[in-house]
N, C-alpha and C positions, 0 to 999 in steps of 0.2 A: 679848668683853664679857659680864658673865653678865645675864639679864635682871633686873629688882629687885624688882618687889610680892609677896607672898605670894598674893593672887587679883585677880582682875578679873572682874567677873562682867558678862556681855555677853550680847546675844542675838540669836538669827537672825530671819530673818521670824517663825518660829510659835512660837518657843521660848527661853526664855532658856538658856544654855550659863556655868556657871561653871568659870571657867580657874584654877588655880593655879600659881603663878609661885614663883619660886624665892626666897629670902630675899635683903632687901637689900643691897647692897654697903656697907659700913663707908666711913663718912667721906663720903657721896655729897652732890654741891653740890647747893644751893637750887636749887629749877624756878626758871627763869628769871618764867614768870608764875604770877599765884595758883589757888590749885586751893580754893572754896569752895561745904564743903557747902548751904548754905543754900539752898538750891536743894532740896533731896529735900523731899519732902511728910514732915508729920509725924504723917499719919495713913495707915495700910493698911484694905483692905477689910477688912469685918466676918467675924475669926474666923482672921484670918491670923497665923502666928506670926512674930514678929518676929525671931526666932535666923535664923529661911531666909530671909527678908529684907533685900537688900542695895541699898543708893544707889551708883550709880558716876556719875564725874562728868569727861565728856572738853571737853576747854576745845581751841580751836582759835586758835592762839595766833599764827600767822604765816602764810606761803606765800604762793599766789596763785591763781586761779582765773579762765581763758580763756573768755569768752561770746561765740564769734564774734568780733566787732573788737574787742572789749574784754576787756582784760588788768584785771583787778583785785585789787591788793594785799591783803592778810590784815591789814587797820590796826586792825581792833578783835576782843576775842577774839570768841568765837561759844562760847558754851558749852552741853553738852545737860547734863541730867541724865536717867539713866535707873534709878528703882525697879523694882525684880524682884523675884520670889518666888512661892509657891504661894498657893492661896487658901484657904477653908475646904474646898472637896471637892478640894484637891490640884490644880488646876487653874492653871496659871502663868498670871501676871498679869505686864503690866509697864506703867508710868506713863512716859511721855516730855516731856521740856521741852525748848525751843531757845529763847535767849535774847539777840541778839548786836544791837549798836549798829547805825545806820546808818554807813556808810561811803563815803569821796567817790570822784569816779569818777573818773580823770584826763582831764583833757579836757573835762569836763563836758558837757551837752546836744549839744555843736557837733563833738568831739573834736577843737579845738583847745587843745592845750600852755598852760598858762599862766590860760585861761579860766575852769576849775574852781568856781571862787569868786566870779565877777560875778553882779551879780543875775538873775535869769532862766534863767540858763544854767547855773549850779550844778545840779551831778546826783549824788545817793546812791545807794547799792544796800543794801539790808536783807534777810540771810535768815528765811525762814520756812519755819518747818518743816511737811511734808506727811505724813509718817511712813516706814515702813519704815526705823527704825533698825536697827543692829546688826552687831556685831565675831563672827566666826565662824573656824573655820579649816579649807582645803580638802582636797580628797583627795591634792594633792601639799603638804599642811603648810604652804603658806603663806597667813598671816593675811593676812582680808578685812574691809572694812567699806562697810554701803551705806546709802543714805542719800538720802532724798526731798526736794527743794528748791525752793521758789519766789522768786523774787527780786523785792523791793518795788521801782519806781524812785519815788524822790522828786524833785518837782521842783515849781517853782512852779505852771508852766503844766500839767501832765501831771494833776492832780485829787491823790483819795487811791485810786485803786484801780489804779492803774498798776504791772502785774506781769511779769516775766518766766514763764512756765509759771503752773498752774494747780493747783489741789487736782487733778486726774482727770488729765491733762499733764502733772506737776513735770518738774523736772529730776533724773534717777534718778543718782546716783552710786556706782559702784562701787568701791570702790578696795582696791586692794594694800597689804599695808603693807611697806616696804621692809624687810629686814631689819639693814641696815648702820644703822638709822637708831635702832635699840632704845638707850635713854641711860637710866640709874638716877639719881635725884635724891632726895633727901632725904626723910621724910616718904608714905614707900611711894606715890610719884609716878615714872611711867615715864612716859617722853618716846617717841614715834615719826612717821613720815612718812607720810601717806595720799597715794598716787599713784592717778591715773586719766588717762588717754587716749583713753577708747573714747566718753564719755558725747557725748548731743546734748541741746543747748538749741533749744526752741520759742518760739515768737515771742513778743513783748510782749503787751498786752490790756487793755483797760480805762484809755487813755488818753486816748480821748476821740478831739477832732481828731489827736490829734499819734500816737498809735499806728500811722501808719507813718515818722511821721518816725522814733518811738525804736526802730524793727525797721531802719529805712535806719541809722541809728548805730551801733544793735551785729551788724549784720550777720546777723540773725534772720529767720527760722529758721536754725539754723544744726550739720549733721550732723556724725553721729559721726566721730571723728578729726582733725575740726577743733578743737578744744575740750580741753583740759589743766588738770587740778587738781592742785595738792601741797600739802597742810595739813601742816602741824608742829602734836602736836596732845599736849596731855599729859594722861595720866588716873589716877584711884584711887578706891577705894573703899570701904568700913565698911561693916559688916553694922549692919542695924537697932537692937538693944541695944548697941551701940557710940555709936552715931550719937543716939539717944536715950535716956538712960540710963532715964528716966520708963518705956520698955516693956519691960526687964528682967521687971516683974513679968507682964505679958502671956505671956512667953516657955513654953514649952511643951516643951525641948528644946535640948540646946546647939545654940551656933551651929556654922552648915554651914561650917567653915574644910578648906579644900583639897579639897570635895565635887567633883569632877570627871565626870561624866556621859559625857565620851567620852575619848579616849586623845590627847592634847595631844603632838606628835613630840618626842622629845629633842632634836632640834634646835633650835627653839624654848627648852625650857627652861633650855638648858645652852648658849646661843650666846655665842662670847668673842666 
């Protein structure tokens, strides 16, 4: 399979990493979900060029994700958008957004079948994001991505501050990206897989009374190995005068197209 976008510009904990990816495959089908920029801010810090300025935008578009006794479906996307670039003394910056629905939990409050949707007993999960984004690739080449996570529950009785993990506690996810899973689609949009197996989820909080009933539900605290993530998850990217034609005249410098900063494996780029 060859892989499709021309870049992807990601970053690690301290630094963004721009990847460049091989040229599209001819004829490649529609992503199955929408991939929209609107999301990137439309303004940079004071003094930054917009040519080295890129919005990338990963939409998490399916899978499922294991909390202890609760398996929860991928039913609404979850999209980040991540702005990168230098800044006026060269100093990499980057902007992070996480934006995704509430989603229903099966079983709801009681984890009985069926129940999901009666009054009282209806339960959502909403992510929110804590930070430590970022797509990297390891010392034996295979792509990582990790990712800081708190989980909202909603529910009648529970308040509004009823969370799974905490800003200083999240839920830390690690994950792999499979490489059987790399899919080309139209529109300089790549499709892949994020797995994880290792992660642990901390208890609930800020329920109120019921904050141990919702840790006896989903099995919380609940340690590593117990616990399983697999997003399907599709991304791409424009550089800033792409993305905004208006900062063209801002620009300073062509755009940074296939800038690569460390050495990406041929395997990787050239994977059938």
């Amino acid at each position: 399979m060859k892989s499709i976008t021309r870049r992807i510009l990601a970053t690690a904990a301290a630094a963004p990493i721009a990847v460049a990816l091989t040229a599209p495959a001819a004829h490649a089908e529609p992503s199955p979900v929408k991939v929209d920029f609107s999301s990137c801010p439309d303004r940079l810090p004071v003094g930054a060029d917009p040519a080295q300025w890129w919005c990338n935008i990963f939409v998490v578009g399916g899978g499922s994700m294991k909390l202890g006794n609760i398996t929860q479906p991928l039913t609404e996307p979850m999209t980040i958008s991540l702005a990168s670039g230098p800044d006026r003394a060269s100093k990499q910056v980057q902007i992070v957004t996480l934006t995704g629905k509430p989603m229903t939990v099966p079983g709801g409050a009681l984890g009985i079948p069926g129940t999901e949707n009666l009054p009282g007993v209806k339960l959502q999960a909403q992510p929110k994001y804590v930070g430590n984004f970022g797509l990297s690739v390891d010392d034996s080449g295979n792509l990582r991505s990790t990712l800081d996570l708190r989980i909202k529950l909603i529910n009648a009785l529970m308040g509004n501050t009823c969370y799974i993990g905490t800003t200083k506690a999240p839920i830390k996810l690690n994950t792999t990206v499979d490489p059987a899973s790399l899919t080309p689609y139209d529109n300089d949009i790549v499709g892949l897989t994020l797995n994880d197996n290792a992660y642990s989820v901390p208890g609930a909080s800020g329920c109120g009374l019921l904050t141990p009933v919702a840790n006896l539900r989903g099995g919380l605290p609940s340690a590593s190995g117990q616990n399983t993530a697999s997003m399907r998850t599709y991304l791409a990217t424009k550089v800033y005068t792409d993305l905004y034609p208006a900062l063209r005249k801002k620009a300073r410098s062509k755009p940074a197209t296939n800038r690569m900063p460390f050495n990406l494996p041929s395997s990787v780029l050239r994977r059938k």
